[in-house]
N, C-alpha and C positions, 0 to 999 in steps of 0.2 A: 516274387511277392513284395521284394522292398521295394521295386519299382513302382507297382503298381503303388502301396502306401504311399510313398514321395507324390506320385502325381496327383491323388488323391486331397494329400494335404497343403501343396503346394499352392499360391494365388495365384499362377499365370505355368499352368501345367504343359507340356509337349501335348501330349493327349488327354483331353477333357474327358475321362474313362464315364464322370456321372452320365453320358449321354447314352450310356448304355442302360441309364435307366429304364429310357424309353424302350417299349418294347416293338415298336415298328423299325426302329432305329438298330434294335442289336441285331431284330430277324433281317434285315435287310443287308447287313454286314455280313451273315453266312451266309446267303443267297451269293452276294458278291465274291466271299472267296469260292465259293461251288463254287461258279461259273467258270472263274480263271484256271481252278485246279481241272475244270472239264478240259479247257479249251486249248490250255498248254500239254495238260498232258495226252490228249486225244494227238494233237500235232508230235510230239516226243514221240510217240507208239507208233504210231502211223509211218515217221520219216525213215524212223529203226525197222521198221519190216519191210519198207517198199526196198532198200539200200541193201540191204543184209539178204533180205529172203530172196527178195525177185531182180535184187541185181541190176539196179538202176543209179542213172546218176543224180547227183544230188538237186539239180536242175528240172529232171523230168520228175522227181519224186515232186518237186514244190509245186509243177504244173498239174500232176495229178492230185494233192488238197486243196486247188485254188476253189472249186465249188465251194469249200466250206465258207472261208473268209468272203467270197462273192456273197454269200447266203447272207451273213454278218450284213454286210455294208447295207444291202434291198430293208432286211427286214430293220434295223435296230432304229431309226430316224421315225419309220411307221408306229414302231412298238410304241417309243416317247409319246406320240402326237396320241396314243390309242389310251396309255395310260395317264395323261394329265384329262382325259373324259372321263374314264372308267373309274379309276384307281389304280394301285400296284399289285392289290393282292393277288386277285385270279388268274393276271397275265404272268406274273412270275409263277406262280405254279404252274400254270400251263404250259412257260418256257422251260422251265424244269424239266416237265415232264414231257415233253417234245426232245429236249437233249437226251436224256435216259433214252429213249424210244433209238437216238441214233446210236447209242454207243451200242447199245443192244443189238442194233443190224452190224456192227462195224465189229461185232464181239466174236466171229467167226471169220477169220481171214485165209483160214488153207485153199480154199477154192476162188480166191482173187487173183488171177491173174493179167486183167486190162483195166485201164482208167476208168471204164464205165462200170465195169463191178463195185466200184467205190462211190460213183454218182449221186444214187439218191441216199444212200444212208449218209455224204457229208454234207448235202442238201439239207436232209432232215435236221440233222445236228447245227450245222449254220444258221437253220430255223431259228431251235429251238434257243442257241448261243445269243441268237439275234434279240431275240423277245426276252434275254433277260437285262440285256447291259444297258439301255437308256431305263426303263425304268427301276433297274435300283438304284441306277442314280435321283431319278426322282422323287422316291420314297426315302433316301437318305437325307435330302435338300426339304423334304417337306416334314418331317421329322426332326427336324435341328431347329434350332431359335436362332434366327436370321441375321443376332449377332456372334452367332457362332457358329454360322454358315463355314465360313475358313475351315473351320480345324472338325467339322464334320466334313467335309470334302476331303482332308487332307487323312483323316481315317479310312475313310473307306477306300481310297488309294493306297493307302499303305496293307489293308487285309487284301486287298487284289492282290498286291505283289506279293504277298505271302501264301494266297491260294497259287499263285504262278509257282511257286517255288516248291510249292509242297506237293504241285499237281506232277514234278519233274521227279521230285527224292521219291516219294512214296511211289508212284507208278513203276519209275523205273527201278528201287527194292523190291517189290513184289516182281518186276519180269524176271531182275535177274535172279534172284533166291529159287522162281519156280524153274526158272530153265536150269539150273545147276539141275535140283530133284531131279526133275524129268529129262535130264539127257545122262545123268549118273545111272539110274533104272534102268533104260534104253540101253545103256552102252554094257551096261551089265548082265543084261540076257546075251548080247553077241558070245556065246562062249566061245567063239575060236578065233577071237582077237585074245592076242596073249596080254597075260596079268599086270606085265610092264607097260604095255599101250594104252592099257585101260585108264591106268592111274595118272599116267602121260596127259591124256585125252580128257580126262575130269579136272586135274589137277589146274589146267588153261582153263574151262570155263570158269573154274571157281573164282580166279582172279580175276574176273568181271572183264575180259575182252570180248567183247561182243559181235565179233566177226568169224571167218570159217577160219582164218590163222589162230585164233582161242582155241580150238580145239588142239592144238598144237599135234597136230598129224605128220607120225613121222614120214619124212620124204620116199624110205625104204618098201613104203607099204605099196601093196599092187594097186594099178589105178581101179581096178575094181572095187576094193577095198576101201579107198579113197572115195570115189565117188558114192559108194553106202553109206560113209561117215558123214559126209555133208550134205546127202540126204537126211537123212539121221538129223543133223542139226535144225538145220531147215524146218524139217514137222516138227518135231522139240520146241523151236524158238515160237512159232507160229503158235502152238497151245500155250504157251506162256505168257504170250501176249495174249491172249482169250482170256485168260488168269487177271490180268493186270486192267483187262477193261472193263470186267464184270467188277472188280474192286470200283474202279471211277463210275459204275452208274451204282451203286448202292450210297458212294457220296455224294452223289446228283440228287439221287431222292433223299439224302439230305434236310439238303436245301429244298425240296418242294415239300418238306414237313414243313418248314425253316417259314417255309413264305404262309401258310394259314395262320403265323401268328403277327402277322403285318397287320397295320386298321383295314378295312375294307374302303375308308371314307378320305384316305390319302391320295391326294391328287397332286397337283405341283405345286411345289413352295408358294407360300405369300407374300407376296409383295408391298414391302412395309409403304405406305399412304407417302408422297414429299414433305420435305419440312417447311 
């Protein structure tokens, strides 16, 4: 709060916060951090389960998201050129809600086990990723007063990187909070793993290692045993992530609340006449 006051009252502010008067200008700043929070942490979730669940390298895990960021590059240059005709409104809601639609397909991963099972849902999401990031920048730029262009740009660069950050903390505390739950339950119905393994075996995930070594499965156990347990982990981790994706498209739509309060008549910055 003192920050904010300081900026407020200062003449030559870091952040020029009255531009959030504007209200095309504040809704298009959550739109922007949605999107980063979708798109970072959609990539965080995804690289943790192809690496952990299905046992891949960190190389083929990235060849298997490239659709998404492919999707990114096609549409976002389109989107710009669609929204300085249209407007920003409708296209950012509708990339909104195109992203929701992919995290929604991508929200059930137990039965992914080839690149192509992941296709069209990081397609779809790439879509919808795509259709948001040129035009809230235009809706940002057309929103500012053209001598305050600067330090409108230099905000909504800064809420993106804060959606990046918050799309990583908060995703991945909801995976890991629900996977503790749901492999403590699971491990607690085996009644004939003994009382000491149990606590053994919870006590590793709780410390947030996110691998089959977190379980910390003693060496002595039969491989039978062994391989149940990291079965066990494996669906555990997997609803958990379900958990953590369904959180990112409820803050997806958001942001497609977020975008019906943009003007509808915002097009692209104006270009102030020469002197």
């Amino acid at each position: 709060m003192t920050f904010v006051f300081l900026e407020l009252k200062t003449k030559s502010p870091l952040a020029q916060l009255r531009l959030f008067k504007n209200r095309s200008f504040a809704a298009g700043n959550i739109v922007g951090l949605v999107i980063n929070f979708a798109l970072i942490g959609v990539i965080f979730l995804l690289v943790l389960y192809l690496q952990i669940v299905l046992n891949i390298s960190a190389l083929t895990a990235g060849l298997w998201i490239l659709p998404l960021p492919l999707a990114i590059i096609v549409i976002a240059p389109n989107a710009g050129r669609l929204t300085d005709l249209l407007g920003g409104r409708w296209i950012l809601f509708a990339g909104t809600l195109i992203t929701a639609l992919g995290f929604y397909l991508l929200s059930d991963l137990s039965g992914v086990s080839r690149w192509t099972d992941l296709l069209i849902p990081l397609i779809i999401s790439g879509v919808g990723i795509g259709a948001v990031m040129a035009p809230v920048t235009t809706v940002i730029m057309a929103s500012t007063p053209v001598e305050e262009s600067g330090m409108g740009a230099g905000i909504l660069s800064t809420i993106r990187q804060i959606g990046a950050v918050m799309g990583l903390s908060v995703l991945g505390a909801v995976l890991q909070t629900q996977l503790v739950s749901n492999v403590t339950s699971a491990i607690n119905q085996i009644l004939t793993l003994p009382a000491a393994v149990r606590s053994q075996i919870i006590a590793g995930v709780s410390a947030g290692n996110l691998s089959y070594g977190g379980m910390n499965v003693p060496a002595n156990l039969p491989p039978a045993a062994t391989a149940q347990l990291m079965d066990l982990f494996k669906t555990q981790f997997a609803h958990s992530l379900d958990t953590a994706m369904r959180v990112g498209i409820v803050v997806i739509l958001l942001g497609t609340i977020a975008s019906l309060f943009i003007a509808s008549n915002i097009k692209k910055a104006k270009v102030p006449p020469p002197a």
